[in-house]
C-alpha positions as CSV (number, residue, x, y, z in Angstrom):
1,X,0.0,0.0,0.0
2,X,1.4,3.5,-1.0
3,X,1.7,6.6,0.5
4,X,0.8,10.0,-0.7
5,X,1.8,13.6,1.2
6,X,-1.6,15.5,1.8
7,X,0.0,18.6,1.0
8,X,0.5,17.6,-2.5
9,X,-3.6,16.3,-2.6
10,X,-4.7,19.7,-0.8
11,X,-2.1,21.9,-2.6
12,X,-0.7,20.8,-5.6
13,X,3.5,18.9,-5.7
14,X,4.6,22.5,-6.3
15,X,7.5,20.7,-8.2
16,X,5.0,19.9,-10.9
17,X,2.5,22.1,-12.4
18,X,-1.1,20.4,-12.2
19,X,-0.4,18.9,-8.9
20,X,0.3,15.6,-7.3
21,X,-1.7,13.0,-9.8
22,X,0.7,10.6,-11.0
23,X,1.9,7.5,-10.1
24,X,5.4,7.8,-9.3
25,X,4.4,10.8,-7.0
26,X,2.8,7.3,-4.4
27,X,5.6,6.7,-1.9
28,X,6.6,3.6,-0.6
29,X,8.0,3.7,2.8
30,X,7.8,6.0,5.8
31,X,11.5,7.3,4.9
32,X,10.7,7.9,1.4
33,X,7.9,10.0,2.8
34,X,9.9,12.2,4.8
35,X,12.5,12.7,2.7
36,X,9.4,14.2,-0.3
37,X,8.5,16.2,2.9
38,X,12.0,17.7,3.0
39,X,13.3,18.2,-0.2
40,X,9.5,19.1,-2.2
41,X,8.0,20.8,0.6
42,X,11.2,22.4,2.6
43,X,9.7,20.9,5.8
44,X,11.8,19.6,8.8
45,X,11.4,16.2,10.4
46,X,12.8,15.6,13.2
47,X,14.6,12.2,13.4
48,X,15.1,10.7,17.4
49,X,17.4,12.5,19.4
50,X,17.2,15.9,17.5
51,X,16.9,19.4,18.3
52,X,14.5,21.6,15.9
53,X,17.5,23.4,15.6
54,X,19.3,20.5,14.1
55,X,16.8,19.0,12.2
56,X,16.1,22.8,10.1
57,X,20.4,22.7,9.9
58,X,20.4,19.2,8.0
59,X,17.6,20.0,5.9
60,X,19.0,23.6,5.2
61,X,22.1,21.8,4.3
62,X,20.3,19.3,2.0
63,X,17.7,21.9,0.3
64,X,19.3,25.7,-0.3
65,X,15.6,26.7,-1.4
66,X,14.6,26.6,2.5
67,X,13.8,30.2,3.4
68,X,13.9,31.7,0.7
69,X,11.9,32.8,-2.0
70,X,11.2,29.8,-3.8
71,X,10.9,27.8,-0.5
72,X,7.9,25.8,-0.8
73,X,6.7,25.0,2.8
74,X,3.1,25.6,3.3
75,X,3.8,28.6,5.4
76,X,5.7,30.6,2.6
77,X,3.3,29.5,-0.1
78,X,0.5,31.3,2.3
79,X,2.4,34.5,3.2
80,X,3.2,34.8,-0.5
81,X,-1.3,34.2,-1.3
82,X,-2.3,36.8,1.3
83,X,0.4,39.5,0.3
84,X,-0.5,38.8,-3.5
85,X,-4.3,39.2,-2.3
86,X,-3.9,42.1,-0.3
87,X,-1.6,43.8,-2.3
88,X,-2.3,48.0,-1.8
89,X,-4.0,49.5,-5.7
């Protein structure tokens, strides 16, 4: 039985325009799971025995997209909706 990351179902794989519909975007394993969390969605997990601090440093390290403007966590991808919908005329 596959696996498939809600954010992709609510929001769209923002890697792929159209959203998360195919096949290969089913994950196997737990892992395989965090790791599309990580590297699609710039999302920390922490793994046992980590800080928050050093979970966001290994990811960081992994993803240079975290943080900035392409970063694609949930919580950029709403800033960036509400200041396109309230932009001042």
């Amino acid at each position: 039985m596959g696996i498939v990351c809600k954010w992709c179902l609510i929001y769209g794989n923002p890697t792929r325009p159209g959203g998360s519909t195919a096949i290969k975007d089913v994950l196997e394993t737990d892992e395989d799971l965090i790791e599309h969390i990580e590297m699609v969605h710039c999302m920390p997990v922490k793994r046992p025995g980590e800080t928050s601090e050093q979970a966001e440093a290994r990811v960081r390290a992994k993803n240079p997209r975290m943080g900035t403007a392409e970063c694609t966590c949930p919580r950029c991808n709403a800033r960036r909706r509400l200041m396109f919908r309230w932009r001042p005329a």
